[in-house]
C-alpha positions as CSV (number, residue, x, y, z in Angstrom):
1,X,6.6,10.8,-9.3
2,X,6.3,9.3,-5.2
3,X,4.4,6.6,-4.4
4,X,3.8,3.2,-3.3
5,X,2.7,-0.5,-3.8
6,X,1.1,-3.1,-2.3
7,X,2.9,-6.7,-2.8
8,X,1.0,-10.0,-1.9
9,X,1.5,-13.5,-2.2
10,X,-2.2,-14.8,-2.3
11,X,-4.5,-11.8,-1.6
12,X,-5.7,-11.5,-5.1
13,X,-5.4,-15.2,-6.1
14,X,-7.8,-15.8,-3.0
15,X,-9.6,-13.5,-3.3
16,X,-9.1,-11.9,0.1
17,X,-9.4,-8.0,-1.9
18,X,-9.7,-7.0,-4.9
19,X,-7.5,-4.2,-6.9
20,X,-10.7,-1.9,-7.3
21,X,-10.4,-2.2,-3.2
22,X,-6.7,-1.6,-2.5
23,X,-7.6,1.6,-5.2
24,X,-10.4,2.5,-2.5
25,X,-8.4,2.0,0.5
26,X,-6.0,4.3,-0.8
27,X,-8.1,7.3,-1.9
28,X,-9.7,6.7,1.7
29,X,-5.7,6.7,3.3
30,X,-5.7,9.6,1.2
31,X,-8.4,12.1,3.3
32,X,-9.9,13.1,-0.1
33,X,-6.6,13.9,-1.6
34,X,-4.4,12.4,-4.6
35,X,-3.5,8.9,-3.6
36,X,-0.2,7.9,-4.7
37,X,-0.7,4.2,-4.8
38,X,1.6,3.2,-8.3
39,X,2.3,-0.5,-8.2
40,X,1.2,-4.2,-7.7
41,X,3.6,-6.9,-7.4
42,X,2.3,-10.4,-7.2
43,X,3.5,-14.0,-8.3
44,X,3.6,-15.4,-11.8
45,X,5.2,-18.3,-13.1
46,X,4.6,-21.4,-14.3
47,X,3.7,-22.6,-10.7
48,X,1.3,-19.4,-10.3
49,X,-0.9,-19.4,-13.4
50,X,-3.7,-17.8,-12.1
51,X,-3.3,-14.4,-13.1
52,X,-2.2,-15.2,-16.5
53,X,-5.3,-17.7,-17.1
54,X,-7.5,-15.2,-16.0
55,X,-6.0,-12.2,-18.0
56,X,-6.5,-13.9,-20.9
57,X,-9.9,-14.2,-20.1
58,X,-9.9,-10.1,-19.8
59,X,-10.5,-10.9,-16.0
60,X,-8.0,-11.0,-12.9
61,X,-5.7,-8.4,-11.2
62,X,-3.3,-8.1,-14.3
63,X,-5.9,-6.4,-16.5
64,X,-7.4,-4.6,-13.7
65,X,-4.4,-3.1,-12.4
66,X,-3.2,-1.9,-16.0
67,X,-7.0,-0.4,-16.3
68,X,-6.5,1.6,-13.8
69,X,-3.1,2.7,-14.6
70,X,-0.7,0.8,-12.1
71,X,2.3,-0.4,-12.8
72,X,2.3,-4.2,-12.4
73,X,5.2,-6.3,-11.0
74,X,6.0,-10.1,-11.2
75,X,7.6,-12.3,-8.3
76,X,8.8,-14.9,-7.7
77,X,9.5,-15.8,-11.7
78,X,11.6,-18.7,-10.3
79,X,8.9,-19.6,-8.0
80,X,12.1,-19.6,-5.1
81,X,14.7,-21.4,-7.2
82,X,12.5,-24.2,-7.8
83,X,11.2,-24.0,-11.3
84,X,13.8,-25.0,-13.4
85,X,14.8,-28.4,-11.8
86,X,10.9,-29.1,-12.5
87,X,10.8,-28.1,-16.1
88,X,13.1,-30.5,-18.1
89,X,14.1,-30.3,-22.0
90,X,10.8,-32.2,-22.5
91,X,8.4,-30.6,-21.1
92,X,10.5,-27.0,-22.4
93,X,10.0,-28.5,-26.2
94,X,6.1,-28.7,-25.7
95,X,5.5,-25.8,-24.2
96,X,7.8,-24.0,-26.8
97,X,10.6,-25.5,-29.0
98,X,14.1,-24.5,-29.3
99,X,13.8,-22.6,-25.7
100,X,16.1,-24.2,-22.9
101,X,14.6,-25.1,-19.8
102,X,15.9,-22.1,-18.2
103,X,14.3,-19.5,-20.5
104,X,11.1,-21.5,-20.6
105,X,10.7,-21.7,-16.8
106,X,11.2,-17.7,-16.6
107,X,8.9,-16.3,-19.5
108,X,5.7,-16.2,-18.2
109,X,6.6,-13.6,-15.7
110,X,8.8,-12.1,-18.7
111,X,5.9,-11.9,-20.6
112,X,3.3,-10.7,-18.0
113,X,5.5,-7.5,-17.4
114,X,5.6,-6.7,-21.4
């Protein structure tokens, strides 16, 4: 199956749209016919927590997105490279023993796109 996705940085975080809208938008694109809009990709990490605080709330664009049947996306897991030089063994072992920093730094968005 064809289709598309819509990627953003901040747009949901901020609040600038919602996913209900980017669904309208694209049935508008659409003239009345099939849209083919398929996937959201936005940032999750331990530096963007946003989305997952929310979705476990049952609020936010994670939950939405699945709702309505789009396939969601993580970026920047690494949050540019930066992430694991700011998680060190310590701060690994609280969050979750017997992970490395490595692993620990990158599950989040692991775990958002289960």
């Amino acid at each position: 199956m064809a289709g598309y996705g819509v990627a953003t940085w901040a747009g949901l975080e901020e609040e600038a749209f919602t996913v209900e809208e980017l669904l309208a938008l694209a049935a508008e694109a659409a003239g009345g016919q099939q849209h083919h809009l398929a996937a959201l990709q936005l940032p999750v990490s331990l530096v963007m927590m946003t989305p997952i605080a929310q979705a476990l709330h049952g609020r936010g664009p994670l939950p939405a997105a699945v709702d309505t049947g789009l396939r969601v996306m993580a970026s920047a897991p690494l949050h540019g490279g930066e992430l694991p030089a700011m998680v060190d063994q310590e701060l690994a072992d609280l969050i979750r023993p017997g992970l490395t920093p490595h692993r620990r730094a990158s599950s989040p968005s692991r775990h958002a796109q289960e």
